[in-house]
C-alpha positions in Angstrom: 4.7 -20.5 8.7 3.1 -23.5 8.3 -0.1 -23.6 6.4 -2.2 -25.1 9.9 -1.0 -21.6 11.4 -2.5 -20.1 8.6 -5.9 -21.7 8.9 -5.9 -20.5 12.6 -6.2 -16.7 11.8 -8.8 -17.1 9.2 -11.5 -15.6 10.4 -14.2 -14.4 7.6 -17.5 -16.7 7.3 -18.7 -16.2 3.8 -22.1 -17.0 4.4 -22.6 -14.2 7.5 -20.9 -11.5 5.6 -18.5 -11.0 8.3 -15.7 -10.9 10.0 -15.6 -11.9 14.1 -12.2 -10.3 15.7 -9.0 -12.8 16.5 -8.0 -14.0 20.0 -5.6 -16.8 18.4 -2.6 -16.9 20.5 -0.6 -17.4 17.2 -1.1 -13.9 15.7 1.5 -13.4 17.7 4.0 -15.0 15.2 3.2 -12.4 12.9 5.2 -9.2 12.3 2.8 -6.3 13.9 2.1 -4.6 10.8 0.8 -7.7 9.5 -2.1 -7.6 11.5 -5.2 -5.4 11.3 -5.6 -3.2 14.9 -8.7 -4.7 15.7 -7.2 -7.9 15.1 -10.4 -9.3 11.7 -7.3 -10.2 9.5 -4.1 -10.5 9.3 -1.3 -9.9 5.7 -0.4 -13.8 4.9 1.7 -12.5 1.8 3.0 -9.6 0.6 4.5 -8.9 -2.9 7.1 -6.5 -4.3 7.5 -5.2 -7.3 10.6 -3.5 -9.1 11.5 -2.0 -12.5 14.4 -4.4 -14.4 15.7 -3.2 -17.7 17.7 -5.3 -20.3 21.0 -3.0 -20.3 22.0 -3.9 -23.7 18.9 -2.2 -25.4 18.8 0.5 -22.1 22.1 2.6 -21.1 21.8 3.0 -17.4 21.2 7.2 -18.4 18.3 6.6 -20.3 16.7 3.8 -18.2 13.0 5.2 -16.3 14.1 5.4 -12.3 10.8 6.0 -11.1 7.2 4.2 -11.9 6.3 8.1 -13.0 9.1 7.7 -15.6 7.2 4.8 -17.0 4.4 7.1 -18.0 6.3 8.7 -20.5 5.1 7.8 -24.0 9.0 6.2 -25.3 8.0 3.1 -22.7 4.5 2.6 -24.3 4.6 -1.2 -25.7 7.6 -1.7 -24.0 6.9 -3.6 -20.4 5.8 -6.5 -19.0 4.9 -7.5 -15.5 5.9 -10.4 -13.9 3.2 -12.2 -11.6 
């Protein structure tokens, strides 16, 4: 999307403290979960996130398979986050 699209569905004034509902015809071009019900904003980016492992220090067997798994003390010191 280009970024004029963008500035059409902006809809927040700062100096009001609020946020006027959307009529813009090109909400439209947005997936429908992207966009609030009442239509005050609308999801221009979404991130994802995922666990990667260097499998010459990690055998598949012992590697964490859930975030939960993370919370065990043996990964303490050992992460990073990309971002």
């Amino acid at each position: 999307m280009r970024s004029s699209s963008l500035r059409t569905v902006s809809c927040c004034r700062a100096t009001k403290a609020f946020c006027s509902r959307s009529s813009r015809p090109k909400l439209a071009a947005f997936a429908p979960d992207a966009v609030e019900p009442k239509r005050h904003w609308v999801v221009v980016r979404r991130s994802y996130t995922g666990i990667g492992l260097n499998t010459k220090l990690v055998t598949p067997d012992k590697a964490p398979k859930t975030y939960q798994d993370l919370l065990d003390p043996q990964w303490k010191g050992r992460m990073a986050l990309s971002g």
